[in-house]
GUDRENDREN-548726 format. One record per atom (N, C-alpha, C): x, y, z; atom name; residue number from 1. Coordinates in steps of 0.2 Angstrom, whole numbers, plus 5000, padded with zeros to 4 digits. Layout:
N
   east   north     up    a     k
      X       Y      Z   CA   NUM
...
END
This chain:
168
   east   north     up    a     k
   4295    5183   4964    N     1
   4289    5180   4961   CA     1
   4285    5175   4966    C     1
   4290    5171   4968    N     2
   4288    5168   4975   CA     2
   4284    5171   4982    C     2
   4284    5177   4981    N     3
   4283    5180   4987   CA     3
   4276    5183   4985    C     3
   4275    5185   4980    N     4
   4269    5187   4976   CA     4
   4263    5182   4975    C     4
   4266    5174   4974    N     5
   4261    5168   4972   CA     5
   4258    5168   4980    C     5
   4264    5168   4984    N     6
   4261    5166   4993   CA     6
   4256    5170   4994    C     6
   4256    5177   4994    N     7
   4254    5184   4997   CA     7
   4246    5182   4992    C     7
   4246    5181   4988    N     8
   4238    5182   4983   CA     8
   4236    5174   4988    C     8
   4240    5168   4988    N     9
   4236    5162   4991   CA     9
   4235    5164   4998    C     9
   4237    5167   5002    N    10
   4238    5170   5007   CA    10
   4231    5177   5010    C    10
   4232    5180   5005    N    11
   4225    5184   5004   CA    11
   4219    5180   5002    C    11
   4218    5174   4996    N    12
   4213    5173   4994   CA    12
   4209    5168   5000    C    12
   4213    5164   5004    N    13
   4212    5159   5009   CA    13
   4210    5164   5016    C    13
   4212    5169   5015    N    14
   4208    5174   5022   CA    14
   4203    5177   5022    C    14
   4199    5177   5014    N    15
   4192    5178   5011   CA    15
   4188    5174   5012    C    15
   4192    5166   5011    N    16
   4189    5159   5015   CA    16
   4186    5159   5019    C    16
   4188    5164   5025    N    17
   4190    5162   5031   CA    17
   4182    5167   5035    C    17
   4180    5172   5030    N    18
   4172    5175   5033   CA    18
   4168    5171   5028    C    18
   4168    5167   5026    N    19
   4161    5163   5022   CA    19
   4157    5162   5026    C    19
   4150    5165   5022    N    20
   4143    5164   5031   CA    20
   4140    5157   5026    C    20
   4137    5155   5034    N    21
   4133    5146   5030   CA    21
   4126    5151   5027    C    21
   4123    5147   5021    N    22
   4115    5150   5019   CA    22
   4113    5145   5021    C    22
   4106    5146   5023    N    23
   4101    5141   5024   CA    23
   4096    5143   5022    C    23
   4091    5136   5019    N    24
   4086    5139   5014   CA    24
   4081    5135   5013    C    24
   4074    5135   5011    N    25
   4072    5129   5010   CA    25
   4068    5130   5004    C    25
   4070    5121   5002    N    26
   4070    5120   4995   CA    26
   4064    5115   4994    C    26
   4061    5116   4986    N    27
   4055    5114   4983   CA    27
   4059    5111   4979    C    27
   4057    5104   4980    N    28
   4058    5099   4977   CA    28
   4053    5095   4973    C    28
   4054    5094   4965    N    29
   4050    5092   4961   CA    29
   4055    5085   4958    C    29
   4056    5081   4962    N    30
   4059    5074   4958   CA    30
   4068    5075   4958    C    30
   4071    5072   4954    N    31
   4079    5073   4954   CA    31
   4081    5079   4950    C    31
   4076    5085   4946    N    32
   4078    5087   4940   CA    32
   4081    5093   4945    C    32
   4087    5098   4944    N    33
   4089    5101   4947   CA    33
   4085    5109   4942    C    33
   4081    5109   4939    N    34
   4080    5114   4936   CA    34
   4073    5115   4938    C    34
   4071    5112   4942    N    35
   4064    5112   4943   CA    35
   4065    5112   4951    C    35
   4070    5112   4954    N    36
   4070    5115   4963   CA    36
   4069    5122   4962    C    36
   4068    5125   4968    N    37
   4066    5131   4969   CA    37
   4069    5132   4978    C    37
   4072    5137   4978    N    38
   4075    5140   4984   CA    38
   4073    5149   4986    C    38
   4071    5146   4994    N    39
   4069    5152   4998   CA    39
   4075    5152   5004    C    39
   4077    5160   5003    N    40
   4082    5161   5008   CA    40
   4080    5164   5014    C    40
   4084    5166   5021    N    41
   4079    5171   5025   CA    41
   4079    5178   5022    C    41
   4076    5181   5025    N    42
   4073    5187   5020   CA    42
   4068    5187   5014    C    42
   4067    5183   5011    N    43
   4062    5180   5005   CA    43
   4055    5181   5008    C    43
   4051    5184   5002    N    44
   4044    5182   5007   CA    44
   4043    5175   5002    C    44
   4037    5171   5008    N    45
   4036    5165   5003   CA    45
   4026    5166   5005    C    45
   4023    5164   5000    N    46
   4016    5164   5000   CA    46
   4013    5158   5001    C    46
   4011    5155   5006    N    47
   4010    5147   5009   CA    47
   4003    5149   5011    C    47
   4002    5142   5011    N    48
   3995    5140   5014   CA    48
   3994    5134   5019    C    48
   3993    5132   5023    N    49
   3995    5127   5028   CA    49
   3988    5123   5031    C    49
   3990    5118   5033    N    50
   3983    5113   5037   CA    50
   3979    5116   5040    C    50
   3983    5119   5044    N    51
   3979    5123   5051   CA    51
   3972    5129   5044    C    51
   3976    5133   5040    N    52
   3972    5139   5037   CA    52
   3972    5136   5031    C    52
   3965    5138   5025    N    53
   3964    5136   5020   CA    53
   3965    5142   5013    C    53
   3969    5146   5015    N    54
   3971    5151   5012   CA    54
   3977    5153   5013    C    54
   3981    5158   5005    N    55
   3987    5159   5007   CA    55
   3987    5164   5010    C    55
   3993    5164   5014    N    56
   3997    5170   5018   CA    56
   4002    5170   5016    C    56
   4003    5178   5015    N    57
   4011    5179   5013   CA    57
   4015    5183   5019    C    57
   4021    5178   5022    N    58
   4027    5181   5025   CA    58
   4033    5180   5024    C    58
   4039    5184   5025    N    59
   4046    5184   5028   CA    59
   4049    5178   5033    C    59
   4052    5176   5029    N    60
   4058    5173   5031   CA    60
   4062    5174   5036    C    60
   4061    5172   5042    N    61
   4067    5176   5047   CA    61
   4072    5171   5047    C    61
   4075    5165   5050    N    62
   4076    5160   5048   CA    62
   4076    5152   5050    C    62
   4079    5147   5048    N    63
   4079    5141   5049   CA    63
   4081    5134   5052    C    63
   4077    5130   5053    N    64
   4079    5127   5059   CA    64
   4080    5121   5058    C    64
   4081    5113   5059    N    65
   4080    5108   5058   CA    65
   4074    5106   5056    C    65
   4068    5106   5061    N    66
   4062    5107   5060   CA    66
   4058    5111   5057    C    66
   4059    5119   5059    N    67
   4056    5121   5059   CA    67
   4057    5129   5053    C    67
   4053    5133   5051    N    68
   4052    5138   5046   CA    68
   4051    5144   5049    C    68
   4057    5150   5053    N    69
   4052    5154   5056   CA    69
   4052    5160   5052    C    69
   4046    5162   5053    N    70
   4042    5166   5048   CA    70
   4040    5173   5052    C    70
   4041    5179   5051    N    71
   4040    5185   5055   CA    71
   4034    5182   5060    C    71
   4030    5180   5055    N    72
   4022    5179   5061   CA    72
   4019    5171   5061    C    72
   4024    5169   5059    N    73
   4022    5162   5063   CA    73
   4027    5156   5062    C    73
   4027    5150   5065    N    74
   4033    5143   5064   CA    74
   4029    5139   5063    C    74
   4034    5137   5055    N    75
   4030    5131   5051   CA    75
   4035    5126   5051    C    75
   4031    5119   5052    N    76
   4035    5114   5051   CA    76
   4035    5112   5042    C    76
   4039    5109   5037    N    77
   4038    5109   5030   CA    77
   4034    5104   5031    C    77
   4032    5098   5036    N    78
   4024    5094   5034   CA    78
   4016    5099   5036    C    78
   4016    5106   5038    N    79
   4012    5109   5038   CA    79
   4010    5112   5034    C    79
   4013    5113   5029    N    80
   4011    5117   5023   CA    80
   4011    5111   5017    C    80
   4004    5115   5016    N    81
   4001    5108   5009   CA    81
   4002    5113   5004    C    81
   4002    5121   5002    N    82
   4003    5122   4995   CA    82
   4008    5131   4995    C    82
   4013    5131   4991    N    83
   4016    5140   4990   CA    83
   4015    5141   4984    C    83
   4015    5144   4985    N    84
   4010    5151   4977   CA    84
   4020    5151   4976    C    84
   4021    5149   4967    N    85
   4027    5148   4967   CA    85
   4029    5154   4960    C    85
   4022    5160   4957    N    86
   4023    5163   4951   CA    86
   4028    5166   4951    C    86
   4030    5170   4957    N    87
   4034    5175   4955   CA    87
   4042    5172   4957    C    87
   4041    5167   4959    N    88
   4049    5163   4961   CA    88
   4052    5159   4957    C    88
   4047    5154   4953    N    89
   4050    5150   4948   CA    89
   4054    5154   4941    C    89
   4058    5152   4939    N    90
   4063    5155   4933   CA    90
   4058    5154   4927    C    90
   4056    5148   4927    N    91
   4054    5146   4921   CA    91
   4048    5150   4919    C    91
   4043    5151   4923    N    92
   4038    5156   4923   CA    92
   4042    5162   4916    C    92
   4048    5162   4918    N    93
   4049    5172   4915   CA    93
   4052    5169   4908    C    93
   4053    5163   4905    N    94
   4055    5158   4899   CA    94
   4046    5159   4895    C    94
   4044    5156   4898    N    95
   4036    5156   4895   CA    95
   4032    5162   4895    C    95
   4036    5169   4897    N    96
   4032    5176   4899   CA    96
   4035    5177   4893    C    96
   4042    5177   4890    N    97
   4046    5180   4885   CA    97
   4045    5173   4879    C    97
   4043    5169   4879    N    98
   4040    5164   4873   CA    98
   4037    5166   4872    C    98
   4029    5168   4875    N    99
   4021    5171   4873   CA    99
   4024    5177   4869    C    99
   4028    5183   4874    N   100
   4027    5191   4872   CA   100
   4030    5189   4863    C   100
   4035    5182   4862    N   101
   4038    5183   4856   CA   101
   4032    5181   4850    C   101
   4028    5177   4853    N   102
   4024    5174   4848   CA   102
   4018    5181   4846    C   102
   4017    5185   4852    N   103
   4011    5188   4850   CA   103
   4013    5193   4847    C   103
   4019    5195   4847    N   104
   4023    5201   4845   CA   104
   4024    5201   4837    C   104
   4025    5194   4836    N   105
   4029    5191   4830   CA   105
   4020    5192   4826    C   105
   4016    5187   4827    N   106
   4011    5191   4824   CA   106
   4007    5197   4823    C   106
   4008    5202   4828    N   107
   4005    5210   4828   CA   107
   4012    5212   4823    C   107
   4016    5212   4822    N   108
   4021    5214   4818   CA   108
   4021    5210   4811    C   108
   4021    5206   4809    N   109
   4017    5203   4803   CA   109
   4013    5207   4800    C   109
   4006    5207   4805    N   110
   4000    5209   4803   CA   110
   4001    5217   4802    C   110
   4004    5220   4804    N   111
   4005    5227   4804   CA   111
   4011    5228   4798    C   111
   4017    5225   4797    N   112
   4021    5227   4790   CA   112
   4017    5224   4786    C   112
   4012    5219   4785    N   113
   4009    5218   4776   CA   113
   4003    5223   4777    C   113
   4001    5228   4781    N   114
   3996    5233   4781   CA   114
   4000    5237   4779    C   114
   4005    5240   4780    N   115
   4009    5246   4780   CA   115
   4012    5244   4772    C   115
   4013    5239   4770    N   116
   4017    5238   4764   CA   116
   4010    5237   4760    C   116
   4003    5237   4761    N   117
   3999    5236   4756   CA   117
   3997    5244   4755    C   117
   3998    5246   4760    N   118
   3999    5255   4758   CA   118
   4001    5258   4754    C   118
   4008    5255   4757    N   119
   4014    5262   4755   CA   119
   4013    5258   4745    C   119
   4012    5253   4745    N   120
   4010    5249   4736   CA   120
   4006    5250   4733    C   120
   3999    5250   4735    N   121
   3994    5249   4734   CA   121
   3988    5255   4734    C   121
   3991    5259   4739    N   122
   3986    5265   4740   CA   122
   3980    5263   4743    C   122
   3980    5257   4747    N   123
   3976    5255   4750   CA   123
   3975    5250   4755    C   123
   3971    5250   4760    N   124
   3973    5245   4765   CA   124
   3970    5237   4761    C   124
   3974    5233   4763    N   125
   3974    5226   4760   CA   125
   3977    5221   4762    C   125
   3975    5213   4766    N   126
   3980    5210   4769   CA   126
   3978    5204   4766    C   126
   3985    5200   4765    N   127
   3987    5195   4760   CA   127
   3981    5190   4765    C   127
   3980    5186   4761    N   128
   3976    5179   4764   CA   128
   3981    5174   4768    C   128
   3986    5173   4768    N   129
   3991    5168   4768   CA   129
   3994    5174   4774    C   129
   3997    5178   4774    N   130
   4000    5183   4777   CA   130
   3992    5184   4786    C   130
   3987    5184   4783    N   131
   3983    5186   4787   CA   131
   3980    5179   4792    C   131
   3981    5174   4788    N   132
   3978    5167   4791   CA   132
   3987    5164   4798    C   132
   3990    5168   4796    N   133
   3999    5166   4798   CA   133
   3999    5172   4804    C   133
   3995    5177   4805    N   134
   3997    5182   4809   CA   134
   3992    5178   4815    C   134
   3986    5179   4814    N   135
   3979    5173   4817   CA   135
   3983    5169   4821    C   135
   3985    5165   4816    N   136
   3988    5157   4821   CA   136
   3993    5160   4825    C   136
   3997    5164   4825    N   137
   4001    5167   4830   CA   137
   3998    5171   4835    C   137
   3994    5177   4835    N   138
   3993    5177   4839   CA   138
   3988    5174   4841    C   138
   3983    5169   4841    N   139
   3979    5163   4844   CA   139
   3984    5158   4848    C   139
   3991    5159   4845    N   140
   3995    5154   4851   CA   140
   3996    5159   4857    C   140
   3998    5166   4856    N   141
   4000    5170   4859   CA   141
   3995    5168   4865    C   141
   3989    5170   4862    N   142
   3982    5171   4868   CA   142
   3981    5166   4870    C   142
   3983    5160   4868    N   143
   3981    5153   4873   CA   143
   3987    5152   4877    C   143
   3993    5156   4876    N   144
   3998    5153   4881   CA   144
   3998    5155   4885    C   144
   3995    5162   4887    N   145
   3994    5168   4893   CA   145
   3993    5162   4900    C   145
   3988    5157   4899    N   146
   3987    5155   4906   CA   146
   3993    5153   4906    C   146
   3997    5149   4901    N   147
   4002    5145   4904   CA   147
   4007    5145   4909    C   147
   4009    5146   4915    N   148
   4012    5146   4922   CA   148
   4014    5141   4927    C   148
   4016    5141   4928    N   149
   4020    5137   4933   CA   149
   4019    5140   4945    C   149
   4012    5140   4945    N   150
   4009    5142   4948   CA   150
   4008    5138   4957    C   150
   4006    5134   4956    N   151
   4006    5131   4964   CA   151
   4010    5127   4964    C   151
   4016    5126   4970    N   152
   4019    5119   4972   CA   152
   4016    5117   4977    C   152
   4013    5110   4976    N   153
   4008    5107   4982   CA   153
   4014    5100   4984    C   153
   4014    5100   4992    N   154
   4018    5097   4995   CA   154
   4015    5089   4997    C   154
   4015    5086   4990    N   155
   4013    5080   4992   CA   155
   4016    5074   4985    C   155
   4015    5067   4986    N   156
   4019    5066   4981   CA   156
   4025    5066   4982    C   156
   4028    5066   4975    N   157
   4036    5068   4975   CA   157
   4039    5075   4975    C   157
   4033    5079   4975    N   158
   4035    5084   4978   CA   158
   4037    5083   4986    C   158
   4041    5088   4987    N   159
   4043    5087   4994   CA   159
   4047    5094   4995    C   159
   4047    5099   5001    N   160
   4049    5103   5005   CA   160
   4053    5101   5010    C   160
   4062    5102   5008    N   161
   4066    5100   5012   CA   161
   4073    5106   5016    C   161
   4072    5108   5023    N   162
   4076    5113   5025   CA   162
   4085    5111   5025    C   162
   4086    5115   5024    N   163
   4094    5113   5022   CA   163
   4098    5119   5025    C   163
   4101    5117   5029    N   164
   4106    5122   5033   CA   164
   4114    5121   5033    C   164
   4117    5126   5028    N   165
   4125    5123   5026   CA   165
   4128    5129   5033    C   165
   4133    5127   5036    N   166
   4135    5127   5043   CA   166
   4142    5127   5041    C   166
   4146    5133   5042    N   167
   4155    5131   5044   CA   167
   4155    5131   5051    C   167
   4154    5126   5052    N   168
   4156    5129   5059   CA   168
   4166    5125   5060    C   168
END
Protein backbone atom coordinates (compact mmCIF):
# COMPACT_ATOMS: atom_id res chain seq x y z
CA UNK A 1 0.00 0.00 0.00
CA UNK A 2 3.02 2.13 0.79
CA UNK A 3 4.45 1.56 -2.46
CA UNK A 4 1.22 2.63 -4.29
CA UNK A 5 0.62 6.00 -2.09
CA UNK A 6 4.65 6.94 -3.11
CA UNK A 7 4.18 5.80 -6.97
CA UNK A 8 0.66 8.21 -7.45
CA UNK A 9 2.80 11.11 -5.24
CA UNK A 10 5.49 10.46 -7.33
CA UNK A 11 3.74 10.47 -10.68
CA UNK A 12 1.47 13.51 -9.67
CA UNK A 13 4.67 15.78 -8.75
CA UNK A 14 6.18 14.84 -12.28
CA UNK A 15 3.00 16.41 -13.95
CA UNK A 16 4.12 19.46 -11.72
CA UNK A 17 7.17 19.31 -13.10
CA UNK A 18 5.94 20.47 -17.24
CA UNK A 19 3.50 23.52 -15.88
CA UNK A 20 4.03 26.23 -18.71
CA UNK A 21 3.82 30.10 -16.97
CA UNK A 22 0.43 32.07 -18.79
CA UNK A 23 0.88 35.38 -19.41
CA UNK A 24 -1.87 37.57 -20.11
CA UNK A 25 -3.30 41.04 -19.82
CA UNK A 26 -5.89 41.95 -17.66
CA UNK A 27 -8.87 44.60 -17.56
CA UNK A 28 -9.18 45.83 -14.56
CA UNK A 29 -12.54 47.50 -13.41
CA UNK A 30 -11.79 48.35 -9.48
CA UNK A 31 -11.17 45.33 -6.86
CA UNK A 32 -14.33 43.20 -8.07
CA UNK A 33 -12.87 39.99 -9.43
CA UNK A 34 -15.99 39.46 -11.69
CA UNK A 35 -15.54 42.39 -13.51
CA UNK A 36 -11.59 41.61 -14.69
CA UNK A 37 -11.30 40.36 -18.06
CA UNK A 38 -8.24 38.44 -19.43
CA UNK A 39 -6.57 38.05 -22.81
CA UNK A 40 -4.13 35.41 -23.45
CA UNK A 41 -1.45 35.01 -26.36
CA UNK A 42 -3.44 33.75 -29.23
CA UNK A 43 -6.71 35.91 -28.41
CA UNK A 44 -7.65 38.37 -30.74
CA UNK A 45 -8.19 41.67 -28.83
CA UNK A 46 -9.97 44.83 -30.69
CA UNK A 47 -8.25 48.04 -29.48
CA UNK A 48 -8.02 51.40 -30.28
CA UNK A 49 -4.86 53.47 -29.51
CA UNK A 50 -3.55 57.25 -29.13
CA UNK A 51 -1.52 56.97 -32.13
CA UNK A 52 -5.19 55.62 -34.39
CA UNK A 53 -8.70 56.77 -33.68
CA UNK A 54 -10.29 53.73 -34.62
CA UNK A 55 -10.50 50.13 -33.62
CA UNK A 56 -8.16 47.33 -34.99
CA UNK A 57 -8.44 44.05 -34.42
CA UNK A 58 -5.27 41.74 -33.87
CA UNK A 59 -3.60 38.52 -32.30
CA UNK A 60 -1.84 38.21 -29.60
CA UNK A 61 1.49 36.86 -29.97
CA UNK A 62 2.91 37.54 -26.76
CA UNK A 63 3.96 39.51 -23.45
CA UNK A 64 6.37 41.58 -22.11
CA UNK A 65 6.97 43.70 -19.14
CA UNK A 66 6.11 46.67 -20.98
CA UNK A 67 5.16 45.80 -23.80
CA UNK A 68 1.84 43.80 -25.94
CA UNK A 69 3.06 42.26 -29.04
CA UNK A 70 0.56 41.89 -31.39
CA UNK A 71 0.95 40.03 -35.05
CA UNK A 72 1.11 43.77 -36.51
CA UNK A 73 2.10 46.06 -34.05
CA UNK A 74 3.78 46.65 -30.01
CA UNK A 75 1.53 48.36 -27.66
CA UNK A 76 2.43 49.70 -24.48
CA UNK A 77 -1.03 49.22 -22.07
CA UNK A 78 -0.62 53.42 -21.64
CA UNK A 79 -1.33 53.43 -25.46
CA UNK A 80 -4.41 52.15 -25.83
CA UNK A 81 -7.39 54.31 -24.47
CA UNK A 82 -10.30 51.96 -25.48
CA UNK A 83 -11.02 47.52 -26.48
CA UNK A 84 -14.19 46.63 -27.75
CA UNK A 85 -14.97 44.15 -24.82
CA UNK A 86 -18.62 42.39 -26.41
CA UNK A 87 -17.56 39.36 -27.32
CA UNK A 88 -15.14 38.63 -24.18
CA UNK A 89 -16.97 39.88 -21.17
CA UNK A 90 -19.09 36.78 -19.59
CA UNK A 91 -21.65 38.94 -18.29
CA UNK A 92 -22.59 40.21 -21.63
CA UNK A 93 -24.03 36.32 -22.31
CA UNK A 94 -25.96 36.71 -18.54
CA UNK A 95 -27.90 39.64 -19.97
CA UNK A 96 -28.26 37.98 -23.70
CA UNK A 97 -30.03 34.85 -21.72
CA UNK A 98 -32.02 37.38 -19.24
CA UNK A 99 -33.53 39.40 -22.44
CA UNK A 100 -34.03 35.98 -24.65
CA UNK A 101 -35.93 34.77 -21.21
CA UNK A 102 -38.06 37.87 -20.80
CA UNK A 103 -39.14 38.14 -24.61
CA UNK A 104 -39.63 34.54 -24.86
CA UNK A 105 -41.70 34.44 -21.55
CA UNK A 106 -43.90 36.97 -23.12
CA UNK A 107 -44.24 35.66 -26.99
CA UNK A 108 -45.30 32.38 -25.07
CA UNK A 109 -47.93 34.07 -22.88
CA UNK A 110 -49.36 35.78 -25.72
CA UNK A 111 -49.30 32.84 -27.86
CA UNK A 112 -50.98 29.98 -25.28
CA UNK A 113 -53.98 32.44 -24.15
CA UNK A 114 -54.51 32.77 -28.35
CA UNK A 115 -54.33 29.06 -28.77
CA UNK A 116 -56.40 28.45 -25.58
CA UNK A 117 -59.07 31.06 -26.60
CA UNK A 118 -59.38 28.90 -29.67
CA UNK A 119 -59.18 25.61 -28.76
CA UNK A 120 -62.43 27.24 -26.01
CA UNK A 121 -64.03 29.69 -27.67
CA UNK A 122 -63.83 28.98 -31.40
CA UNK A 123 -62.41 32.10 -31.65
CA UNK A 124 -59.43 34.16 -31.49
CA UNK A 125 -59.55 36.49 -28.19
CA UNK A 126 -56.85 37.73 -25.71
CA UNK A 127 -57.54 38.33 -22.03
CA UNK A 128 -56.99 42.19 -21.17
CA UNK A 129 -54.86 41.30 -18.18
CA UNK A 130 -53.04 38.33 -19.95
CA UNK A 131 -52.54 40.85 -22.99
CA UNK A 132 -51.49 44.21 -20.93
CA UNK A 133 -48.61 41.19 -18.86
CA UNK A 134 -47.44 39.79 -22.37
CA UNK A 135 -46.72 43.94 -23.64
CA UNK A 136 -44.88 44.63 -20.44
CA UNK A 137 -42.62 41.71 -21.15
CA UNK A 138 -41.96 41.94 -24.12
CA UNK A 139 -41.30 45.92 -23.87
CA UNK A 140 -38.76 44.80 -21.20
CA UNK A 141 -37.39 42.32 -23.63
CA UNK A 142 -36.96 45.21 -26.42
CA UNK A 143 -35.56 47.82 -24.10
CA UNK A 144 -33.00 45.47 -22.84
CA UNK A 145 -31.51 44.54 -26.42
CA UNK A 146 -29.00 47.65 -26.05
CA UNK A 147 -27.98 46.52 -22.67
CA UNK A 148 -24.04 45.29 -23.11
CA UNK A 149 -21.27 45.58 -21.49
CA UNK A 150 -19.30 47.13 -24.65
CA UNK A 151 -16.17 49.38 -24.37
CA UNK A 152 -13.48 49.22 -21.68
CA UNK A 153 -11.90 52.62 -21.71
CA UNK A 154 -8.49 52.77 -19.99
CA UNK A 155 -8.65 55.62 -17.85
CA UNK A 156 -9.85 56.12 -14.23
CA UNK A 157 -9.88 53.16 -12.19
CA UNK A 158 -9.92 51.34 -14.99
CA UNK A 159 -6.69 50.24 -15.67
CA UNK A 160 -4.82 47.65 -18.11
CA UNK A 161 -2.18 45.52 -16.28
CA UNK A 162 0.28 42.82 -18.05
CA UNK A 163 0.93 39.92 -15.81
CA UNK A 164 3.46 37.29 -16.54
CA UNK A 165 3.48 34.06 -14.13
CA UNK A 166 7.11 32.47 -14.82
CA UNK A 167 8.33 29.09 -13.18
CA UNK A 168 11.36 29.48 -13.94
Amino acid sequence: MKYLVVFFLLFAASFSGFAQSTDFVLLKRGANQKSQIRYYPGEEITYKSTKIDYFITDVIVSIDQNFIYLRENILSPDAITEIDIRKKDKRNGTLGAMNALVLGAGVIFLGAESINSIYHDKEFSIDKGVGLTSAILIGTGLAMLPLRYKIFKNQGRNKIQLIQMRMD
